[in-house]
C-alpha positions as CSV (number, residue, x, y, z in Angstrom):
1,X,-84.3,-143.8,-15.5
2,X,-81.6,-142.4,-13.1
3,X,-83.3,-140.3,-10.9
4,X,-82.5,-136.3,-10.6
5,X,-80.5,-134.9,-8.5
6,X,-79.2,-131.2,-7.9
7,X,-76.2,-131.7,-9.7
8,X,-77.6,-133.0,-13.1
9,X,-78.2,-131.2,-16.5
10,X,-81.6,-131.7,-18.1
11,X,-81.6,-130.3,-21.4
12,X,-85.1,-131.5,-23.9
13,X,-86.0,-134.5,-21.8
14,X,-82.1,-135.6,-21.5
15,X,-80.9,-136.5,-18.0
16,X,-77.3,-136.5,-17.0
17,X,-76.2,-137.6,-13.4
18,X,-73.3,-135.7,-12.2
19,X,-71.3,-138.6,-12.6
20,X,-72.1,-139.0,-16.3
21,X,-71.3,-135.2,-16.9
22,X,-67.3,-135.5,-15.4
23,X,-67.0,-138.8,-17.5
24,X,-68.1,-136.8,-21.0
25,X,-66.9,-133.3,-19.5
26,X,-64.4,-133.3,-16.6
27,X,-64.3,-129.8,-17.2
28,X,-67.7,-128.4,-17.7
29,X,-69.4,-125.9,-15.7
30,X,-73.3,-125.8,-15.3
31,X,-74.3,-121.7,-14.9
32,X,-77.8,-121.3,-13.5
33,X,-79.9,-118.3,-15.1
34,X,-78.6,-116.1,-12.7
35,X,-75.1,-116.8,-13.1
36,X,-74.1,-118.9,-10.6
37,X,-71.9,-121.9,-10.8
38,X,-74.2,-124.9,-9.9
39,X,-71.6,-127.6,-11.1
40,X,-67.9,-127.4,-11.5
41,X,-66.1,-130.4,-13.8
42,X,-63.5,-132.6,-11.8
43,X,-61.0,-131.6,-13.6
44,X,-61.6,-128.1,-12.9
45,X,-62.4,-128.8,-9.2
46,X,-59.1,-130.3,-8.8
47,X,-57.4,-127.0,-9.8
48,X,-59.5,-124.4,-8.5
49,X,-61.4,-126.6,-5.2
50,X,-65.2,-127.2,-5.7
51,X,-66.0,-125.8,-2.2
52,X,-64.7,-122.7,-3.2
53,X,-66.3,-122.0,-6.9
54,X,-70.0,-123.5,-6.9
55,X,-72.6,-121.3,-5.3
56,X,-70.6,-118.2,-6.9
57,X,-70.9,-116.1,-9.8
58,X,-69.4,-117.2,-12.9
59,X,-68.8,-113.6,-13.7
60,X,-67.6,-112.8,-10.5
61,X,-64.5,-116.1,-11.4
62,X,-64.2,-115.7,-15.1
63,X,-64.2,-113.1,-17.5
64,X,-64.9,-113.9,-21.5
65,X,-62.3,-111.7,-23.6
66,X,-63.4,-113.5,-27.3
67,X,-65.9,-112.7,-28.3
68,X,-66.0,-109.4,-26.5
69,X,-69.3,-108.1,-25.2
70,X,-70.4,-111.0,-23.0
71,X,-70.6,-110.0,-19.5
72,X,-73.9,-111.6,-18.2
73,X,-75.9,-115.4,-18.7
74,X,-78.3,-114.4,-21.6
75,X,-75.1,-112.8,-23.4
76,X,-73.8,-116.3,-23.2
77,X,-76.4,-117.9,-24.6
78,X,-76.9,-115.3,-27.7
79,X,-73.5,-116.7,-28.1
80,X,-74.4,-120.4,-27.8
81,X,-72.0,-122.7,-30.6
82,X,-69.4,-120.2,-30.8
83,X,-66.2,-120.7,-29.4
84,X,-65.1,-119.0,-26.3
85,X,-61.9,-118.0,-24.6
86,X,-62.1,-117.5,-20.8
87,X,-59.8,-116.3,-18.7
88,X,-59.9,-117.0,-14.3
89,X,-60.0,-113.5,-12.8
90,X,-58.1,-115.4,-9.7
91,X,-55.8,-118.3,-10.4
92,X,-52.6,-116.3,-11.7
93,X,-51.2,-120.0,-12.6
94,X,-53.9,-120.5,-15.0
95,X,-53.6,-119.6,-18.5
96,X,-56.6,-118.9,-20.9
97,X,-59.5,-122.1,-21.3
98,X,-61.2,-122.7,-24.6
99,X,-64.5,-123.6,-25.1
100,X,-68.0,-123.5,-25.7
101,X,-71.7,-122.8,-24.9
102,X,-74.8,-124.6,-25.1
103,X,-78.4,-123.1,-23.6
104,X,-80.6,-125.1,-21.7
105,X,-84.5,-124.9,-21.7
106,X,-84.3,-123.8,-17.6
107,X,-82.6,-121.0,-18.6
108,X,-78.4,-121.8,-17.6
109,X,-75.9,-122.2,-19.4
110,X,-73.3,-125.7,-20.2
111,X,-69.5,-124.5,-20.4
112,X,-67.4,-127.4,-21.9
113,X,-63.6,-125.9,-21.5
114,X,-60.3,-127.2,-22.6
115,X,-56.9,-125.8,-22.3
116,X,-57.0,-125.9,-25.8
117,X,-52.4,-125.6,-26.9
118,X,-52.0,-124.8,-23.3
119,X,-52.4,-128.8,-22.1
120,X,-49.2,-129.1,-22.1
121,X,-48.6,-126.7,-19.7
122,X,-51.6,-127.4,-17.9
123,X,-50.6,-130.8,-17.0
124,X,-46.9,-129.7,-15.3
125,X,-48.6,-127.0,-13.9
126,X,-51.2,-128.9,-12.0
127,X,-50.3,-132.6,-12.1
128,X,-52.5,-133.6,-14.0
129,X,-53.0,-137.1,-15.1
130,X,-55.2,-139.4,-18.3
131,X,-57.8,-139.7,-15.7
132,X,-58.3,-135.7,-15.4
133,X,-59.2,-136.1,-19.8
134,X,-62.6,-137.4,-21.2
135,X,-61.7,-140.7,-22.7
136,X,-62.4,-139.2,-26.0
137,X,-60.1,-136.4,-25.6
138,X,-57.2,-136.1,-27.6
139,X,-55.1,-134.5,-25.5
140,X,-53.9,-137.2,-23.8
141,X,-52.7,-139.1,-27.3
142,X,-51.6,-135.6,-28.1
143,X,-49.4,-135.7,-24.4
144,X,-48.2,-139.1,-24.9
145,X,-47.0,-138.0,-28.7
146,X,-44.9,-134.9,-26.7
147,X,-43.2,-137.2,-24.3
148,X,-42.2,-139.8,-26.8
149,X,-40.6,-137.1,-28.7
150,X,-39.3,-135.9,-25.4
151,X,-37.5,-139.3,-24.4
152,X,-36.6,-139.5,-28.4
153,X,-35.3,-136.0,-28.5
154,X,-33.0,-136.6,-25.3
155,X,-31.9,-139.8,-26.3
156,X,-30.8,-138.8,-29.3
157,X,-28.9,-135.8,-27.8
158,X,-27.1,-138.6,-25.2
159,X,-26.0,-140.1,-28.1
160,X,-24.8,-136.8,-30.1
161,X,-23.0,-136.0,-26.6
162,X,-21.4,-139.6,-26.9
163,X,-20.5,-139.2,-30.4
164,X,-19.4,-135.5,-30.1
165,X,-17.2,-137.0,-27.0
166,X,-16.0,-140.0,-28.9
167,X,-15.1,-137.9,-31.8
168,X,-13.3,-135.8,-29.5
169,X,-11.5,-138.7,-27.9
170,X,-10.3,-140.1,-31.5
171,X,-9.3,-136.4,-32.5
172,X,-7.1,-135.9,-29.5
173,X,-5.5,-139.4,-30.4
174,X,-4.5,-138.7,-33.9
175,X,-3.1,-136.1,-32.7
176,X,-0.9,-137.4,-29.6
177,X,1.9,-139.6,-29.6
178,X,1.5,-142.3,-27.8
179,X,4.0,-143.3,-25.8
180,X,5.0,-139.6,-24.3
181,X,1.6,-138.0,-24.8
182,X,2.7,-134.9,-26.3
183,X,1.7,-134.2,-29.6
184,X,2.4,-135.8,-32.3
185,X,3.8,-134.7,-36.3
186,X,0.3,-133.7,-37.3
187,X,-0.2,-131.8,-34.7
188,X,2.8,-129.6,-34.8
189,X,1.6,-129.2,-38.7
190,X,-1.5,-128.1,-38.2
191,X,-0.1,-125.7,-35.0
192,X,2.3,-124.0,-37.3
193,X,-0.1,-123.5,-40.3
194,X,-2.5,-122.4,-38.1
195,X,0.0,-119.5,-35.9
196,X,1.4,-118.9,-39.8
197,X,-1.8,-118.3,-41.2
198,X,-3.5,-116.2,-38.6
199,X,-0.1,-114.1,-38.6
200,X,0.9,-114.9,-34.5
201,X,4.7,-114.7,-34.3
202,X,6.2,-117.6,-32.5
203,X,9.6,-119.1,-32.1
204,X,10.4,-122.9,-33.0
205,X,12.8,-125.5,-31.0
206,X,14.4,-128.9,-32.5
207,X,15.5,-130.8,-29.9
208,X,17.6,-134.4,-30.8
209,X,18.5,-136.0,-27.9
210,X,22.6,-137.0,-27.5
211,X,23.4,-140.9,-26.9
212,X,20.2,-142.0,-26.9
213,X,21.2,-144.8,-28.8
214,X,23.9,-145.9,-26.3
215,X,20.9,-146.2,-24.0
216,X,18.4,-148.1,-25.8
217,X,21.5,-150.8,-27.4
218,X,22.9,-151.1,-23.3
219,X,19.9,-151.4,-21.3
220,X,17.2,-151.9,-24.1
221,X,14.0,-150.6,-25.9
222,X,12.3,-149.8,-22.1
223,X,15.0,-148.1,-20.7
224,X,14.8,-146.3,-24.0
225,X,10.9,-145.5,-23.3
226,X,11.3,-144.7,-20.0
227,X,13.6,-141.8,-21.2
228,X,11.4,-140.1,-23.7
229,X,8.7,-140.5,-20.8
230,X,11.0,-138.2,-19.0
231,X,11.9,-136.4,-21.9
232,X,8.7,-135.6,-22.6
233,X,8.1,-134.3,-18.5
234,X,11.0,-132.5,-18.4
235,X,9.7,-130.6,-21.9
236,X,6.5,-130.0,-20.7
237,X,7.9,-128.3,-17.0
238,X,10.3,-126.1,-19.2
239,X,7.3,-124.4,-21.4
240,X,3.7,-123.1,-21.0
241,X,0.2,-124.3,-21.2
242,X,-0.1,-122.3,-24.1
243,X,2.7,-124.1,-25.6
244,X,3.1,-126.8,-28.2
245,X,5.0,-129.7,-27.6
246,X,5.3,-132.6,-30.1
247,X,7.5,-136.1,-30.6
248,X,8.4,-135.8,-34.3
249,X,10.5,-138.8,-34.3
250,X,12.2,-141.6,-32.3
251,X,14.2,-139.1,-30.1
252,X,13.5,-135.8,-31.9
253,X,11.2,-133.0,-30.2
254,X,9.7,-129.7,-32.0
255,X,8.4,-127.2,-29.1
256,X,6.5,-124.2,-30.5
257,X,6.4,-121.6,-27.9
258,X,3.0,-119.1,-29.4
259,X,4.1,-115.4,-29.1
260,X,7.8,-115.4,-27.9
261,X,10.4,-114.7,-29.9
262,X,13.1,-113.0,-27.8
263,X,16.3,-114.9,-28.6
264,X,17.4,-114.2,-24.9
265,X,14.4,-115.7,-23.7
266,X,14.6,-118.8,-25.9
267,X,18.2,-119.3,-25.5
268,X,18.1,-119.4,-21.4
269,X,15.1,-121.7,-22.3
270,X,17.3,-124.2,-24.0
271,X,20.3,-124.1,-21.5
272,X,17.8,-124.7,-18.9
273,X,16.4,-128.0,-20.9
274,X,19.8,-129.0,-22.2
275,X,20.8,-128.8,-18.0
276,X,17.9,-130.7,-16.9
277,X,18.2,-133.2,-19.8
278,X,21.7,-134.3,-19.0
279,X,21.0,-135.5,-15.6
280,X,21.1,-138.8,-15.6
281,X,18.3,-140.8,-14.7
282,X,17.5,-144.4,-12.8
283,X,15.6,-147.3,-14.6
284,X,15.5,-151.0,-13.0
285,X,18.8,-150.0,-11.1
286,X,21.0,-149.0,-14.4
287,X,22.1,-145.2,-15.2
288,X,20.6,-143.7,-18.3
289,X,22.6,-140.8,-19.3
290,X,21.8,-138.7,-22.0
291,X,22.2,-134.6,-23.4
292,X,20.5,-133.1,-25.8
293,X,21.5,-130.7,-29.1
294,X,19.0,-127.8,-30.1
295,X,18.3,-125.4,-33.1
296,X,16.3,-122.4,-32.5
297,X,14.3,-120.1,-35.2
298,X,11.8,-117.6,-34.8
299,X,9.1,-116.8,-37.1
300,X,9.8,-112.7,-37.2
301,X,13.5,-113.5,-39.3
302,X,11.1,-114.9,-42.1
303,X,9.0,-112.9,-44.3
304,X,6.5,-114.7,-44.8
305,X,7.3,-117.5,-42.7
306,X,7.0,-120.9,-44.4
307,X,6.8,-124.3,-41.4
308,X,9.2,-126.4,-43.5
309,X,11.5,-123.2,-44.1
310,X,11.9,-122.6,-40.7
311,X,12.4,-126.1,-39.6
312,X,14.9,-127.2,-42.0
313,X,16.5,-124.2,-40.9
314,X,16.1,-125.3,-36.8
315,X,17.2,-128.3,-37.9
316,X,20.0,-126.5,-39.5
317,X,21.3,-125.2,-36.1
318,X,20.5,-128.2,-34.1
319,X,23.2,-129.7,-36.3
320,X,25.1,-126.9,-35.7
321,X,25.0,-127.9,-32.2
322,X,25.4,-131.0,-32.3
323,X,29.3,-130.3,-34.7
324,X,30.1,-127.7,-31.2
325,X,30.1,-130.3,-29.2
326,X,26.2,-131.5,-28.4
327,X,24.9,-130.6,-24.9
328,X,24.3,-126.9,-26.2
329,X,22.1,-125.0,-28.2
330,X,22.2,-122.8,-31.5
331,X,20.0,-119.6,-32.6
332,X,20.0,-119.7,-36.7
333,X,19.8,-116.2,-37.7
334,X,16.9,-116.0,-40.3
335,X,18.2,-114.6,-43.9
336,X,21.3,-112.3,-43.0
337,X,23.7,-115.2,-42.4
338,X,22.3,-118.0,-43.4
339,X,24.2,-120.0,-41.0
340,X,23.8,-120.5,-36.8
341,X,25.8,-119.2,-34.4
């Protein structure tokens, strides 16, 4: 038989080494008949130091709020099979143990504690590892089941992020054209629909580009792309972030400018575009020389105002433009006239 030492538990002829009791209860504590702590569980000892708990009185470390009324040894062992909560009267980091009581014949008390729902938090708190856990314990199976949800959990947010991104992505591309980047038909649909139908006044710009097709039948299809490129610059430095501007056909440009509709404004707007535009430009050595014809509407001449309404009726004044002269721009005035000027 192993012999006796101070640290074991004898309970109706049962020895158990010191040794024996962390294996089975790594977070016992052994209360003599006078209260004091006589052993302190390794796992216990690791959070609160050994040194500093045995030799003292448990009452003096711990206080038992469930069941009320225990407050000394033999109140303990009235209470023997019951289960306990215990709070440390000292250790601010430590939540509330669980556990339970059994009497022994010299006259202490056992303690076997757990953290009980609190492991979780437990183990952060104070590093604690599988070896800190009887080998019976479930809380270990129960830690390893949290952290492969954990890893699960994340892994499938990654992937939402990367589908949420990707979706994103192949959004943005139905909606661009691809050679300028601006937006494309679809987009300027769903702009206008959505300005119609939460009521935002805006004003509307066709733009068709004037011998283009000189350009692209003398100095070919990318001399012809390398204009709209520029196009499509030049467009974008002549509005605001807040505005759209959309590629509706091979050299035909809608810009949507969200909230202005000052003729004055939009007018200057266009003579400053229809300047810029006819520039010429350089590509592999050769001139490209183009203008541009315009039709302006705004959405306060309409009442309601429909998107195909007003952009036959842009397209009514680029036209306009374009039997003045080209190189200019035309306001259609709404319902009154009927006709641009």
């Amino acid at each position: 038989m192993e012999p006796v030492n101070e640290a074991s538990v004898i309970s109706k002829g049962l020895v158990i080494g010191q040794a024996a009791l962390n294996r089975l209860m790594p977070m016992h504590i052994w209360i003599s008949e006078t209260g004091a702590v006589l052993s302190f569980g390794a796992t216990l000892a690791k959070i609160f130091g050994a040194t500093a708990v045995e030799g003292q009185g448990f009452f003096d470390l711990f206080e038992v709020f469930r069941p009320g009324g225990i407050f000394t040894v033999d109140d303990l062992r009235r209470r023997e099979g019951e289960r306990l909560q215990i709070s440390p009267k000292h250790a601010a980091d430590m939540q509330a143990l669980r556990g339970i009581a059994v009497a022994l014949p010299a006259g202490g008390v056992l303690l076997n504690l757990s953290f009980g729902i609190g492991v979780i938090k437990a183990v952060s708190t104070h590093q604690l590892t599988d070896s800190d856990f009887a080998a019976t314990d479930l809380a270990m199976e129960l830690l390893y089941l949290v952290e492969t949800k954990t890893a699960v959990t994340e892994e499938l947010r990654q992937l939402n992020l990367r589908l949420q991104g990707a979706r994103e992505i192949a959004e943005q591309q139905a909606l661009t054209d691809t050679l300028t980047g601006l937006r494309n038909r679809r987009a300027l649909d769903m702009t206008l629909a959505m300005l119609i139908a939460e009521n935002e006044a805006f004003g509307l710009m066709h733009i068709d580009l004037d011998y283009f097709k000189a350009v692209n039948d003398s100095l070919g299809h990318a001399a012809g792309d390398h204009v709209l490129r520029e196009v499509a610059v030049t467009l974008l430095a002549e509005t605001r972030k807040g505005d759209t501007v959309a590629r509706v056909g091979g050299d035909e440009f809608v810009i949507v400018f969200h909230g202005l509709t000052d003729a004055a404004q939009l007018s200057n707007i266009a003579k400053r575009v229809v300047a810029r535009l006819s520039e010429p430009s350089m590509f592999q050595g050769e001139t490209c020389q183009i203008s541009a014809s315009i039709g302006i509407t705004v959405s306060t001449d309409y009442n309601p105002p429909q998107a195909e309404q007003m952009l036959s009726d842009a397209d009514e004044a680029l036209y306009a433009s374009k039997n003045a002269g080209r190189g200019q721009a035309k306001l259609f005035k709404g319902m009154d006239t009927e006709k641009a000027r």
